[in-house]
N, C-alpha and C positions, 0 to 999 in steps of 0.2 A: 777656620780662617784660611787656610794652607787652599781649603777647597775653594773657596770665593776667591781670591786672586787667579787661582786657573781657570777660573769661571772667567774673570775680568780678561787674561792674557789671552783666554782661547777668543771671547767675542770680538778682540778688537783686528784678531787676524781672519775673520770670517768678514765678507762683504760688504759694503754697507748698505742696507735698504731705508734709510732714513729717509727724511722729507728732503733733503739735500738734492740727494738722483730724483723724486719724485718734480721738483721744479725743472731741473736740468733734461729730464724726460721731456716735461709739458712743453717744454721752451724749443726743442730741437725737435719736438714729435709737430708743433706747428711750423716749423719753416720747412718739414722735410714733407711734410700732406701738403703742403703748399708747392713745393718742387713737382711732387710727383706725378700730378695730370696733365703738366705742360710736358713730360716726357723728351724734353731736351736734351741736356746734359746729361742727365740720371741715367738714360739709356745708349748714350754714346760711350761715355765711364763704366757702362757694365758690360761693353759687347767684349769680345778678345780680339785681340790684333790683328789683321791678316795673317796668311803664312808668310814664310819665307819662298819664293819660287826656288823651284831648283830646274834645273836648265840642261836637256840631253840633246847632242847635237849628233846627225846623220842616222837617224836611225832607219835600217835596212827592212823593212814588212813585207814579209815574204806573202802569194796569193795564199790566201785560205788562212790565214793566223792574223791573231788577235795579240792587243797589250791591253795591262789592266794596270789603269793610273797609280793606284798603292804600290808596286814594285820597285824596288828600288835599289839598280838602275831599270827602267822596266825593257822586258825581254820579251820578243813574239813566243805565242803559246798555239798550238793546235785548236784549242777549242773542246778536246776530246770526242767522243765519240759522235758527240749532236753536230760537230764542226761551229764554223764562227758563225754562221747564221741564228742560231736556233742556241747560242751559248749565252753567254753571261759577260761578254767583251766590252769594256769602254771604247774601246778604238779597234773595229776592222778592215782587212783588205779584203775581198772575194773577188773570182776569175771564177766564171762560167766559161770553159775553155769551149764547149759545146756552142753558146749561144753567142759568147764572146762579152759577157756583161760583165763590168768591170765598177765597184764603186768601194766607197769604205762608207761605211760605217758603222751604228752601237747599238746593243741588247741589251744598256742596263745604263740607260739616259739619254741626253739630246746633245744633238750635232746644232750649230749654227755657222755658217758661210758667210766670213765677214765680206764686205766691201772693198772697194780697194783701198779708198778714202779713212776705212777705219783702222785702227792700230789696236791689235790683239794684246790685251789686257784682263787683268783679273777686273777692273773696273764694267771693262765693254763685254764682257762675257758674261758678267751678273746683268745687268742692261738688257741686253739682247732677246727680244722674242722672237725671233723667227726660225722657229725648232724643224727640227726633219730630223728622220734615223740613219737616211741612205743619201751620200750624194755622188750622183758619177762619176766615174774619172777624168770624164768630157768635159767637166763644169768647171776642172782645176786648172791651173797656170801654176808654174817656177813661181813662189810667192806666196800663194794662195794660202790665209790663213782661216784654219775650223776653229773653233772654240767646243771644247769636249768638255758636257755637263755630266758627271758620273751619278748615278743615285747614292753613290755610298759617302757622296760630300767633295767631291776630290772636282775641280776646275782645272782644266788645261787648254794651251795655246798650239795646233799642230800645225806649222807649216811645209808645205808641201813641197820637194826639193825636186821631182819629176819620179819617172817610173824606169823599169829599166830596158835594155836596149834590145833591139830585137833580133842578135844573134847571143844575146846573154843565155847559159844556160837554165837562170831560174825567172821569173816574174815576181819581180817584186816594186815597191814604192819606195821613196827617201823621205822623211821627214827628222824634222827635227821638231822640240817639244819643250815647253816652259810648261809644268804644271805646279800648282798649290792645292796641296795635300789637306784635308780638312778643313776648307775654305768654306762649307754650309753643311747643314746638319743633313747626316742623311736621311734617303727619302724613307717613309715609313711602306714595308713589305706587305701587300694584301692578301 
């Protein structure tokens, strides 16, 4: 007897798979197959939120060095040995002191040159196709904003503050930089 009530105590604390869930299944498994291939709602409620931008103001890029979006706060790096061309850079400056070629740009995703008309955003940067890796330094103005697409996910806004002067002892650029850190999935490595 002792055994049949622990029989009873233990089944009633164990799940219920009765015909109960079985209705309440059928009843919520057709309105959610019905939601499903209008992919409306269903996939807006499942995406995740944007980031938070986080916002670095004057940053000083020196010729020949690179920043990589993830850093944070992010800091010009060498490049190492291969230098910024031939690295793994989201964001470069390069001085051919030789030839005098002067541009920035990225070895591990796409540059876009907004308009003037357009306002640098995680909206207009996801938008945007008109990709390059290199843009000169000829093409820039006080203003000028890039939109930096990293393959590893990371979206950011560079604008361009001018370069520096020509009795300064180093060569460098000014920008300042709104990015959102895991803003799309990164790209997959071949």
């Amino acid at each position: 007897m002792a055994s049949v009530i622990g029989l009873v105590v233990l089944g009633s604390l164990l799940p219920d798979s009765g015909d109960k869930s079985k209705g309440s299944s059928s009843a919520s498994g057709g309105s959610a197959s019905s939601a499903a291939p209008s992919g409306g709602s269903q996939n807006k409620g499942g995406k995740p939120a944007d980031p938070t931008p986080a916002s670095y103001k004057g940053i000083n890029l020196t010729a020949n060095y690179q920043l990589m979006l993830a850093d944070n706060p992010p800091r010009p790096g060498t490049g190492g040995n291969a230098g910024v061309l031939y690295n793994h850079g989201d964001l470069y400056f390069y001085l051919d002191t030789l030839f005098g070629d002067t541009k920035v740009g990225t070895n591990n995703g796409k540059l876009v040159v907004l308009n003037n008309s357009q306002k640098g955003s995680l909206e207009t940067c996801r938008a945007e196709t008109r990709y390059t890796e290199k843009i000169g330094l000829d093409q820039l103005t006080d203003g000028s904003e890039i939109c930096v697409l990293s393959d590893a996910g990371h979206i950011a806004v560079a604008t361009y503050r001018g370069k520096s002067g020509a009795n300064d002892p180093s060569n460098y650029i000014t920008l300042d930089l709104t990015i959102w850190r895991n803003a799309e999935e990164p790209k997959k490595k071949s």
